[in-house]
C-alpha positions in Angstrom: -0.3 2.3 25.3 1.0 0.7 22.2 3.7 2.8 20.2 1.7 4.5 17.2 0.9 2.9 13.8 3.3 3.7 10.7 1.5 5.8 8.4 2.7 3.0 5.3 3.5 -0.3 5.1 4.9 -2.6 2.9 2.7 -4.7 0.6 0.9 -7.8 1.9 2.1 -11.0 0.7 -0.9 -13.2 -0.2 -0.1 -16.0 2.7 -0.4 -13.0 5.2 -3.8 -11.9 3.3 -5.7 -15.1 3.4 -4.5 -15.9 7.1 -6.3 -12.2 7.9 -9.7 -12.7 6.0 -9.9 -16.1 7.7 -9.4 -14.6 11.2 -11.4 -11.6 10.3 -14.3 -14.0 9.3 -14.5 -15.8 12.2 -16.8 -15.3 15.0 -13.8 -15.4 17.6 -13.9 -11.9 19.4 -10.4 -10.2 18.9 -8.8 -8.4 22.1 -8.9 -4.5 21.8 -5.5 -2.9 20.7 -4.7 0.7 22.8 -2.9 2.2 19.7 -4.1 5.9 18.6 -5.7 5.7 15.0 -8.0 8.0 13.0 -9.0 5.2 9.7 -7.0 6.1 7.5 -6.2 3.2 4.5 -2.5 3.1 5.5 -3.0 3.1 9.6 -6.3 0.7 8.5 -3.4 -1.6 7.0 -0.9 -1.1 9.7 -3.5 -1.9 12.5 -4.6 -5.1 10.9 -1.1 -6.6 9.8 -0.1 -5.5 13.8 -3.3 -7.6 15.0 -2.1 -10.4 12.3 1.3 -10.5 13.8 0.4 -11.0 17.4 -2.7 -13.1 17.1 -1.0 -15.6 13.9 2.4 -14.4 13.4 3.1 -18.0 12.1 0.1 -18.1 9.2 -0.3 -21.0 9.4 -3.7 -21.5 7.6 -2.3 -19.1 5.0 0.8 -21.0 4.5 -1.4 -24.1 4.4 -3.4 -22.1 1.5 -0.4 -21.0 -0.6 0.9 -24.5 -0.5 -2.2 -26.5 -1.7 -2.3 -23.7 -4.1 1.1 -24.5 -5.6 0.3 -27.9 -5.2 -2.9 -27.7 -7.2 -0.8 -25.6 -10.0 2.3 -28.4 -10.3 -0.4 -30.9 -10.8 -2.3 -29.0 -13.6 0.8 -29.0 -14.9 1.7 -32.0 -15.1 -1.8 -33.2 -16.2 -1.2 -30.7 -19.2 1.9 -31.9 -19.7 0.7 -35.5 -20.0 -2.2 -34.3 -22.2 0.3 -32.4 -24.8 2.5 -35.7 -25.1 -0.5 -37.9 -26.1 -2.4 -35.5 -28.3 1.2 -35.0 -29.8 1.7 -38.9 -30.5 -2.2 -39.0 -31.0 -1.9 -37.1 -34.6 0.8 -39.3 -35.3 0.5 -42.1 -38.3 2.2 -45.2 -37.1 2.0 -46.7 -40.0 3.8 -43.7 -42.4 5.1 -41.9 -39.5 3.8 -38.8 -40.4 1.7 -36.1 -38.6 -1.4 -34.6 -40.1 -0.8 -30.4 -41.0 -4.7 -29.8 -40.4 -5.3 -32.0 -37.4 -2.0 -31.1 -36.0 -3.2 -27.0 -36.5 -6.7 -27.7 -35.0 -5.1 -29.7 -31.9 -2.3 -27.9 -31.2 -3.6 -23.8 -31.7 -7.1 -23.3 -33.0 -8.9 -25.4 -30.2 -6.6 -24.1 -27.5 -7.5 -20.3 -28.9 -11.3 -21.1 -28.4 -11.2 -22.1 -25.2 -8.8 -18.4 -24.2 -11.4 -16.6 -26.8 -14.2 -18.4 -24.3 -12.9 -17.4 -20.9 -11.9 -13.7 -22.3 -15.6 -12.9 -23.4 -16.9 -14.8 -20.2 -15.0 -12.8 -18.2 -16.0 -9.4 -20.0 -19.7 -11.0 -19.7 -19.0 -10.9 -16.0 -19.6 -15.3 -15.8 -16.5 -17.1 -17.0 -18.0 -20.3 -15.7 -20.9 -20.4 -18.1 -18.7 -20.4 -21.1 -15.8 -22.0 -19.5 -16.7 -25.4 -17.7 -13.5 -26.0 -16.9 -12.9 -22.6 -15.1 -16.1 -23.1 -13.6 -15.4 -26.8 -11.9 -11.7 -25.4 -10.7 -13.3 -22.8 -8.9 -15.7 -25.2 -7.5 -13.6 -28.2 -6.8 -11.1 -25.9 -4.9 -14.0 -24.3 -3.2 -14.8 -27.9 -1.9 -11.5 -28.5 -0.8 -10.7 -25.7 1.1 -13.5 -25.9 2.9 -12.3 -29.6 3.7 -9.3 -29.2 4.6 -8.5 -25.6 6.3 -10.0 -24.7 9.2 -11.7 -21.1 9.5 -14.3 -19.7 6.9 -12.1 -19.8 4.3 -15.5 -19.3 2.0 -14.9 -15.3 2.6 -11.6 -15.2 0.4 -13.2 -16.8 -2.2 -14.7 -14.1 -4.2 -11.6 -11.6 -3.5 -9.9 -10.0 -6.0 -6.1 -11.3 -5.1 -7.7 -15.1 -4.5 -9.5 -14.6 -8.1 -6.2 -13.9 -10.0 -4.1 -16.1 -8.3 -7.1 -18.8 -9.6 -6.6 -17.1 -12.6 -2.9 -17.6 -13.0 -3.0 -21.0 -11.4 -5.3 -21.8 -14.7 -2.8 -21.4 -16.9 -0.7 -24.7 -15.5 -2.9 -26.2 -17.7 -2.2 -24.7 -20.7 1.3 -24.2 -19.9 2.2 -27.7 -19.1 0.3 -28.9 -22.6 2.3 -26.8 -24.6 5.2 -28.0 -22.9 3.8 -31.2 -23.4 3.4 -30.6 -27.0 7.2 -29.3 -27.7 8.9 -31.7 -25.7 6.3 -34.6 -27.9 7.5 -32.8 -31.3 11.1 -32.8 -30.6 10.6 -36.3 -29.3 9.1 -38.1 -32.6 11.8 -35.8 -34.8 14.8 -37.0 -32.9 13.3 -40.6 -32.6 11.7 -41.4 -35.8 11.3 -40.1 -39.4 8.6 -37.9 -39.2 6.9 -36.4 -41.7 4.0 -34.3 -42.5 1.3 -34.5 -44.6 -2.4 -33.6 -45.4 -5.6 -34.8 -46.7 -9.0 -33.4 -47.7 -12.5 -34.2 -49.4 -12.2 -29.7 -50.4 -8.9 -30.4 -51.5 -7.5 -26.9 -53.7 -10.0 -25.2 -51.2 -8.9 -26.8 -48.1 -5.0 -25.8 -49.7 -5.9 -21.8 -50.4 -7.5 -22.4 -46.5 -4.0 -23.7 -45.1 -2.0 -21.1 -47.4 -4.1 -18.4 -45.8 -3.6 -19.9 -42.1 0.0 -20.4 -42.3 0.6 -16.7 -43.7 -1.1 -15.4 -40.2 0.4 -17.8 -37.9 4.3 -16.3 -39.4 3.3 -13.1 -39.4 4.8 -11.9 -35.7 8.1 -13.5 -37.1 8.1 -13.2 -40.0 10.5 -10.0 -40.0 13.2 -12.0 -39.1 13.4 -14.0 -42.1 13.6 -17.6 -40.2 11.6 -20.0 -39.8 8.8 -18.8 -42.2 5.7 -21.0 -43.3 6.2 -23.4 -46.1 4.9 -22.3 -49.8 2.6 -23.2 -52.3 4.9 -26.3 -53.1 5.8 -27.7 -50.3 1.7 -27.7 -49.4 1.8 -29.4 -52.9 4.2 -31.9 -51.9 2.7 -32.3 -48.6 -0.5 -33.3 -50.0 -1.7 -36.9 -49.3 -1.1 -39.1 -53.0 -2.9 -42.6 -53.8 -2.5 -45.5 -56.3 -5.8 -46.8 -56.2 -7.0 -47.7 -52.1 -3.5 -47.6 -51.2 -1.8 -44.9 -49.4 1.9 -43.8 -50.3 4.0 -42.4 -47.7 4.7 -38.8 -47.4 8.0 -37.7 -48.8 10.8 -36.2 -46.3 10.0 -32.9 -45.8 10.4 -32.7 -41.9 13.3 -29.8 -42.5 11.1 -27.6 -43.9 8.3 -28.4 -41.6 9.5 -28.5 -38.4 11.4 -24.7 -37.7 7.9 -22.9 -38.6 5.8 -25.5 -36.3 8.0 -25.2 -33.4 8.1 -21.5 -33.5 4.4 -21.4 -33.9 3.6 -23.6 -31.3 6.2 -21.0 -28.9 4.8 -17.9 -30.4 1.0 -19.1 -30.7 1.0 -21.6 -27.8 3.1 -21.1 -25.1 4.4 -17.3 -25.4 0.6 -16.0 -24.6 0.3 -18.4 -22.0 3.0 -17.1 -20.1 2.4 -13.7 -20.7 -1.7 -14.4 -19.1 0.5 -16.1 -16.4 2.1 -13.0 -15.8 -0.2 -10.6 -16.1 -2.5 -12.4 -13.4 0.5 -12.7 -11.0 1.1 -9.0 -11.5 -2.6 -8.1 -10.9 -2.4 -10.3 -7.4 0.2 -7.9 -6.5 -1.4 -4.8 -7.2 -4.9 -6.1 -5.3 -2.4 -6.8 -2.4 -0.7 -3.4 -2.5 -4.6 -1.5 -2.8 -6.3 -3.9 -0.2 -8.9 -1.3 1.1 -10.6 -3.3 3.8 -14.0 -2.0 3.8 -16.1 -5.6 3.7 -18.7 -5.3 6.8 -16.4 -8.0 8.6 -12.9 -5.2 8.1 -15.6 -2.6 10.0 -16.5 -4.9 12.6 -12.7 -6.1 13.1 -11.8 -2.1 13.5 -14.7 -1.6 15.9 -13.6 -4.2 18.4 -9.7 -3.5 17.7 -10.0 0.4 18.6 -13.3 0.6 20.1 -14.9 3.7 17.4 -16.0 3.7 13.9 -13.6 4.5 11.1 -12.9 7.8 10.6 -12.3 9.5 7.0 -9.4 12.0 6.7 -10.1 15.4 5.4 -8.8 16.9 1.9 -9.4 20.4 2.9 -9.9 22.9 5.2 -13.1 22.2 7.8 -14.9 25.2 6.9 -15.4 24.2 3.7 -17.3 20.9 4.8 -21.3 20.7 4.2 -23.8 20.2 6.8 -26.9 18.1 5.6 -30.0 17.9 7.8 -32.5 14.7 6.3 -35.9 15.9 7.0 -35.2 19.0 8.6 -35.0 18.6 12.0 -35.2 21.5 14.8 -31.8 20.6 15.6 -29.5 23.9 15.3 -26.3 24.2 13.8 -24.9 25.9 16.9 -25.9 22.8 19.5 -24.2 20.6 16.7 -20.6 22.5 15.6 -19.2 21.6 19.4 -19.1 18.0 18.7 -18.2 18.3 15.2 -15.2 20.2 15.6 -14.0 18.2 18.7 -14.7 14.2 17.0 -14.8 14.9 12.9 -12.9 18.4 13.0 -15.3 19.7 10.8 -17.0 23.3 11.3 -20.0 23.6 8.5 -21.0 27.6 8.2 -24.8 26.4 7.3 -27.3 23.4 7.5 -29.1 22.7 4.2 -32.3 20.6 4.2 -32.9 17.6 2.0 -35.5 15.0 2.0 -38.4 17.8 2.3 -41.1 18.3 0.3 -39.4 21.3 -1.1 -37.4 19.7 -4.5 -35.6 23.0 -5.6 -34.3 23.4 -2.0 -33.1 19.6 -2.1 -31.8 20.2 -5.2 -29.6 23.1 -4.3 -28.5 21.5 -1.2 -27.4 18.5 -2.9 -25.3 20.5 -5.4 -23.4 22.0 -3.2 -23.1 19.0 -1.0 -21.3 17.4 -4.6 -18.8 19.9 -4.6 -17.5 20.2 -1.1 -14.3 20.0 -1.0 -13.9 19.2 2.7 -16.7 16.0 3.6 -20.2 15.8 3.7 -21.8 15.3 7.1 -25.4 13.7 6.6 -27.7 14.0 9.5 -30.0 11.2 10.5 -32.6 11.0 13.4 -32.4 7.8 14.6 -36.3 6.8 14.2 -36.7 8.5 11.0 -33.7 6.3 8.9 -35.1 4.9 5.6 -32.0 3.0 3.7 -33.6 3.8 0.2 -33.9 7.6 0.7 -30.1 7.6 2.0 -29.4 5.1 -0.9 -30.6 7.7 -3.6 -29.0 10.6 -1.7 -25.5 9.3 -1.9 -25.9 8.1 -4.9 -26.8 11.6 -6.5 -24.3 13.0 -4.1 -21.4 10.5 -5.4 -22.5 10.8 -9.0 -22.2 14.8 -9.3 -19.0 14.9 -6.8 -15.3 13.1 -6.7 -15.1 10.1 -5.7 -13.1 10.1 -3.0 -15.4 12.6 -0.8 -15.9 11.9 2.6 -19.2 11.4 3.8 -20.1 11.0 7.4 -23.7 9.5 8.5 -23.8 11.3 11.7 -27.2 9.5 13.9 -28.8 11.5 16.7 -32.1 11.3 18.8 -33.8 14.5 18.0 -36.8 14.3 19.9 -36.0 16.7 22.9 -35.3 19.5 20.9 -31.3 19.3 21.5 -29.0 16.5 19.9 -28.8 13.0 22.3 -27.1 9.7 21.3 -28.9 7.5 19.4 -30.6 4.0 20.9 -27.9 1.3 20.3 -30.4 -1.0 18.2 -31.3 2.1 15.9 -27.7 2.9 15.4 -26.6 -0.7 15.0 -29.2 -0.7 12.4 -27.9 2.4 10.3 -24.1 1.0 11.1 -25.0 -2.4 9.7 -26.4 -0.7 6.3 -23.3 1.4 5.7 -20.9 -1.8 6.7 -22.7 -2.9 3.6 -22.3 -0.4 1.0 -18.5 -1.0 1.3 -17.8 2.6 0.5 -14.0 3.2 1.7 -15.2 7.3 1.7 -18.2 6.8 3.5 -18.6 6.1 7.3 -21.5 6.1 10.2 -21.0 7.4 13.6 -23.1 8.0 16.7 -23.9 11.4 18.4 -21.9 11.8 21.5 -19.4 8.9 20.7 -16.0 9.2 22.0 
């Protein structure tokens, strides 16, 4: 036998992650693993990262993943990057070698701002992609690729919290390398030319109370300081585009007083939250590595064939304080059922309530109580009488009136001669296949008579 599991481990790294979902979703079946377990998250994490390190210990698809990842982000970058530098030289005037104030704003912040205020209320909508194209065709085009290039169904991390924020922060290269783009741009035409800066408008005194307004906000998170503060009433005066006739005259030199406040605004406004969003992804990747609870029907199946039983929830309290349900009342009695519960779930219920009768105040008390047990929930299902929208409504009312993290065991039986006999394997793998998919960490199915 195997030396025991640890009862923690250290958080996964996401190139150990993605190499497990991959095995775990292919149709390969694993060898068992002769280590003594009970279910629990942390010996659930310690048995899988075991089986990871003796059936890949090289990752080698998840390696391959992190890298085309990385890849993928270095050349959004550099796409941005190349994006900032010509919208930058874009807005500049060849001819007066000046840069337009309003164009400059709408370019460089207030389109840029959109597109965040876009993806923020998508993602609070629950679709990002309808009001993000862009976020929509990365996920896609990487979806493509993956499937193109790794081998494995990689399509099972795809819609997993730590591959969703490390999409997340990858989107920011973008951003990031366009601000970058932009600065590096703006320090370029400063050093290298004469720049200047100027503005024009059909509204004109409306279009300058507009820019007064806009430039006020945009210095307010610096403005304690007392550097680099927006421009006043006169330089906007001065600023403003002046004609003889058709002909244009060049805006006067007025790129020292310009220049401090759009740099800082561009670092403040442009890059600063960028990073930060960058961050705070990378930081949520983390935590969805450190809370992995592996309860997708593929972690169940994995478990089954790696120890051979069905996951088993630890208690929170003593086992007399554990509730006995019966669904439908069978003529089962408690006494012919405590042996096996105290030997396999260590669980002694003092009474069986009925639910699913005809009687609703009985129901009703049972499943009151059932909400407040402090020590587990054992749910008793004949085999032939299992209907998945009667159990669905009865852990639902049971979950909504008791903690969360109660344990509920789905205990099948055949009934039929009066004392409690294993289930038929096809009934049982059909009750085990509906629990597998409610992905309930608290709740698991096991067979009378199972070892």
């Amino acid at each position: 036998m195997e030396k025991p599991l640890p009862q923690a481990s250290r958080s996964w790294s996401f190139s150990e992650w993605s190499e497990f979902e991959v095995l775990a979703g292919s149709e390969s079946e694993p060898a068992p693993l002769a280590v003594p377990v009970r279910g629990g998250a942390e010996e659930r994490q310690a048995l899988f990262r075991r089986w990871l390190q003796q059936t890949s210990p090289d990752l080698p698809t998840g390696k391959k993943l992190a890298s085309l990842l990385q890849g993928a982000a270095l050349l959004l970058g550099l796409l941005g990057a190349l994006l900032g530098i010509a919208t930058l030289f874009g807005l500049r005037s060849v001819a007066s070698d000046s840069i337009h104030l309003v164009l400059f704003l709408l370019s460089a912040l207030a389109i840029p701002w959109l597109f965040l205020v876009l993806l923020a209320v998508g993602a609070l909508l629950g679709a990002p992609a309808r009001l993000s194209p862009a976020w929509g065709l990365l996920r896609l085009g990487l979806a493509k690729g993956l499937r193109s290039v790794l081998p494995g169904p990689t399509a099972v991390i795809l819609q997993e919290k730590p591959f969703l924020f490390r999409l997340a922060s990858l989107s920011q290269w973008l951003p990031l390398g366009f601000f970058l783009g932009l600065l590096a741009g703006f320090f370029a035409c400063l050093m290298a030319f004469d720049t200047r800066f100027h503005w024009e408008s059909s509204f004109g005194s409306a279009t300058q109370g507009l820019l007064e307004a806009t430039l006020g906000i945009l210095e307010t998170p610096w403005s304690w300081t007392g550097h680099a503060l927006a421009p006043g009433r006169e330089a906007l005066e001065a600023a403003q585009q002046r004609f003889i006739g058709s002909e244009k005259l060049p805006p006067p030199a007025n790129a020292a007083v310009w220049w401090p406040f759009l740099a800082t605004a561009l670092l403040v406004w442009g890059l600063l939250p960028r990073v930060l969003l960058w961050g705070a992804f990378r930081l949520a990747e983390k935590k969805a590595l450190r809370h992995l609870s592996f309860d997708a029907v593929r972690h169940r199946r994995l478990w089954r064939a790696l120890v051979g039983s069905e996951l088993q929830l630890p208690l929170t309290a003593p086992e007399d304080e554990a509730v006995l349900l019966d669904l439908g009342g069978s003529q089962v009695a408690l006494e012919s059922l405590r042996p096996f519960l105290l030997q396999k779930l260590r669980i002694a219920p003092t009474d069986k309530l009925r639910v699913g009768v005809l009687d609703a105040a009985e129901e009703a008390r049972a499943l009151g109580i059932a909400s407040q047990a402090s020590g587990g929930v054992v749910l008793l299902i004949e085999d032939w009488a299992f209907a998945p929208k009667q159990c669905q409504a009865l852990l639902a009312k049971i979950r909504e009136k008791g903690r969360p993290e109660l344990p509920i065991w789905l205990l099948v039986f055949d009934g039929s001669p009066g004392q409690p006999q294993p289930p038929s394997r096809e009934r049982f793998a059909a009750v085990q296949e509906w629990t597998d998919q409610l992905q309930d960490p608290h709740t698991a199915c096991i067979a009378w008579g199972a070892s």
